[in-house]
N, C-alpha and C positions, 0 to 999 in steps of 0.2 A: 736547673737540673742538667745534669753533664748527658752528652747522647748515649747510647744503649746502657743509662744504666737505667736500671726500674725502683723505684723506690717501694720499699715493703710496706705492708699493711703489718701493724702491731696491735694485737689483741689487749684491750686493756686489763687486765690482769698483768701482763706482762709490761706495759706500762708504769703499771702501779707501782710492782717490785721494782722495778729498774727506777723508779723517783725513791724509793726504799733505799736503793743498795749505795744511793750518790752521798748516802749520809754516814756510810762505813769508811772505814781506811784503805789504804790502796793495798795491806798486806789482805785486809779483809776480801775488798773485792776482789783478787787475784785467786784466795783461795774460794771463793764462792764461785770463778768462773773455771776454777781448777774439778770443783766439785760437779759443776754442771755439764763440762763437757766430755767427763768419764761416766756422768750417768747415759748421754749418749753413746758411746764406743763401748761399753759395755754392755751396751743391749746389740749392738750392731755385732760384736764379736763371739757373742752368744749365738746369737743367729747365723753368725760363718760356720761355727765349730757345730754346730746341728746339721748342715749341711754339708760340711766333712767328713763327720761321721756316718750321717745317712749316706755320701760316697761311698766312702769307704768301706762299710757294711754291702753294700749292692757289687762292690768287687770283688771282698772275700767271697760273698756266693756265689759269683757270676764263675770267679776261679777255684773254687773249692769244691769240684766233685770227680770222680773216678776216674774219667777219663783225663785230667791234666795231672793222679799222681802220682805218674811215671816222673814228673818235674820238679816232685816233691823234694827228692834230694838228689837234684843236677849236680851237687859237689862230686857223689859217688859217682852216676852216669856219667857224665865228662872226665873223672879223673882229678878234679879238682883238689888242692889239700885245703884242710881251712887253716891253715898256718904253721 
């Protein structure tokens, strides 16, 4: 074993499948590892965009009451054109 690396513990189940998959074709296996590792980052990017939106939900409120809507339309109070 090479120094700091640590060798993983493999759930047999996942063992199993992986003596399973050695018996597919390498288009196979490529699209099986294509498959599995957007089942991850799709749960992982569902989970960003939840917390994006619950941001972003907490700063329309946070800026959305009476007192900021003089700033509602800074284009007219500044003089601004919109093009």
């Amino acid at each position: 074993m090479t120094a700091g690396i640590k060798m993983m513990t493999v759930p047999s189940q996942v063992a199993e499948a992986f003596g399973e998959a050695r018996h597919l074709t390498v288009m196979e296996r490529l699209a099986l590892a294509k498959l599995l590792l957007e089942s991850v980052l799709v749960s992982e990017l569902s989970e960003e965009t939840d917390w994006s939106a619950r941001g972003l939900a907490a700063f329309q409120k946070d800026w959305d009451n009476a007192e900021d809507a003089i700033y509602d339309n800074w284009r007219e109070q500044y003089g601004v054109p919109t093009r």
